[in-house]
N, C-alpha and C positions, 0 to 999 in steps of 0.2 A: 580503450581502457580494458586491460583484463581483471575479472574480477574473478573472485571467490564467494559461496554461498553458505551460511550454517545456519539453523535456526536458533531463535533468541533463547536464551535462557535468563531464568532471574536478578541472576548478576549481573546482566548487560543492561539494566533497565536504566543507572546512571547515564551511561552513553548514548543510549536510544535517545535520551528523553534531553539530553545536550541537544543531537542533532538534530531532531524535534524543533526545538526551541529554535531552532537558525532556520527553520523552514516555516512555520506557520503563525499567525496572528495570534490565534488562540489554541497553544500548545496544553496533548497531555501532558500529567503530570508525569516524575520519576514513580510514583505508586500504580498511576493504570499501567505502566508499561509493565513492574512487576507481574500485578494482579494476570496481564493479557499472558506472560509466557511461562506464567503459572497452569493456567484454565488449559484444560487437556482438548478443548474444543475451539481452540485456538491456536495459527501458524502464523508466528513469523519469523521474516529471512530476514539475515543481515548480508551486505553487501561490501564487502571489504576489495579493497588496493594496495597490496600486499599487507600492513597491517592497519592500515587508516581506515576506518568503517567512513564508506562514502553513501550509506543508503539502508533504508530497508523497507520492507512492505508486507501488511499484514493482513489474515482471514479469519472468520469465524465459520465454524463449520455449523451447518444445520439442516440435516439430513443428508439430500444429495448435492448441495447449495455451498458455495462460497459466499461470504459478503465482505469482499474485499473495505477494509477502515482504515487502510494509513498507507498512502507511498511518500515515498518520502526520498530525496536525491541532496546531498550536499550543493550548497550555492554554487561554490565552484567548481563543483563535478559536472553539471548541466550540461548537455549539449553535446555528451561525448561517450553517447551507448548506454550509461550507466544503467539508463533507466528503463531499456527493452531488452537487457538481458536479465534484471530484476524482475520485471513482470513475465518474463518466459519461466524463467526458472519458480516463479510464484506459482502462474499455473499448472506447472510440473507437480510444484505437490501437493496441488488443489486434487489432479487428477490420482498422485498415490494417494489420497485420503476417500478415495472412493467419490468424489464429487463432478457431477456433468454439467454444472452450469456456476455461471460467476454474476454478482451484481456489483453495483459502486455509485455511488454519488461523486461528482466534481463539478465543480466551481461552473458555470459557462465562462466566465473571464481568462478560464486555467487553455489558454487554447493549445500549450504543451502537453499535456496531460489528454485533451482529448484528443488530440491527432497521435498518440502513442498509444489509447487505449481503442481507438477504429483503426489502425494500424494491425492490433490484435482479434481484430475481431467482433469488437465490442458494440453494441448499436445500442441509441437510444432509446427509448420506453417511455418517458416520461418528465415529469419535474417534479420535484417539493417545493411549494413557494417558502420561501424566508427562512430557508432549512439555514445559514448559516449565519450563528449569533453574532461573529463580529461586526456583520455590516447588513444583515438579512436578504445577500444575496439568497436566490436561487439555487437548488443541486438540480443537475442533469443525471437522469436515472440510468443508467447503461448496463445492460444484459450480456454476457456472451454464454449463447445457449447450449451451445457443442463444443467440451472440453476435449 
């Protein structure tokens, strides 16, 4: 799948927050998504297939620090790249924004998601216990220390 990358802008926050909604239990709303590509300490990519946004994945910046809070993949986009050329091209401009290291929370159930993010690089740290309100799963702390 070839994609294309541009980062979010206010306007997109309807659509974000559509595809959002097809991806998680407890989706943002159409406001944080504004609110997020408002904040100037804030990146995110959208992930488009010629004009179909099939994804997007986002950071906050803090200092020299990314902390990766949203990837996100269309249901039926899965399985077909979308989602390790989204996370390349993410910390592409982790690294333009002046940042050396990346954090993130996921699921341990998500085993897509970590076998993409140690794919990158990414290694465990840690846990939150009951970090996730829909079901009080667990997050898996993962670091990637050299951007």
């Amino acid at each position: 799948m070839q994609l294309t990358f541009r980062e979010m802008v206010p306007e997109d926050a309807d659509m974000v927050a559509e595809l959002e909604a097809q991806c998680f239990p407890t989706p943002w709303s159409r406001e944080s998504f504004w609110h997020e590509a408002a904040n100037k300490f804030t990146c995110y990519l959208l992930a488009f297939a010629g004009k179909q946004l099939v994804g997007y994945a986002g950071f906050w910046v803090a200092a020299d620090e990314a902390q990766i809070t949203n990837v996100a993949i269309a249901p039926d986009c899965r399985g077909q790249g979308a989602g390790t050329q989204l996370l390349a091209a993410l910390i592409e401009a982790a690294r333009a924004r002046g940042c050396t290291a990346m954090t993130l929370e996921v699921r341990p159930s998500n085993t897509p998601a970590l076998a993409l993010y140690r794919h990158f690089g990414f290694q465990e740290a840690g846990r939150r216990k009951g970090y996730y309100t829909d079901n009080g799963e667990d997050a898996v702390i993962m670091w990637k220390t050299k951007l």
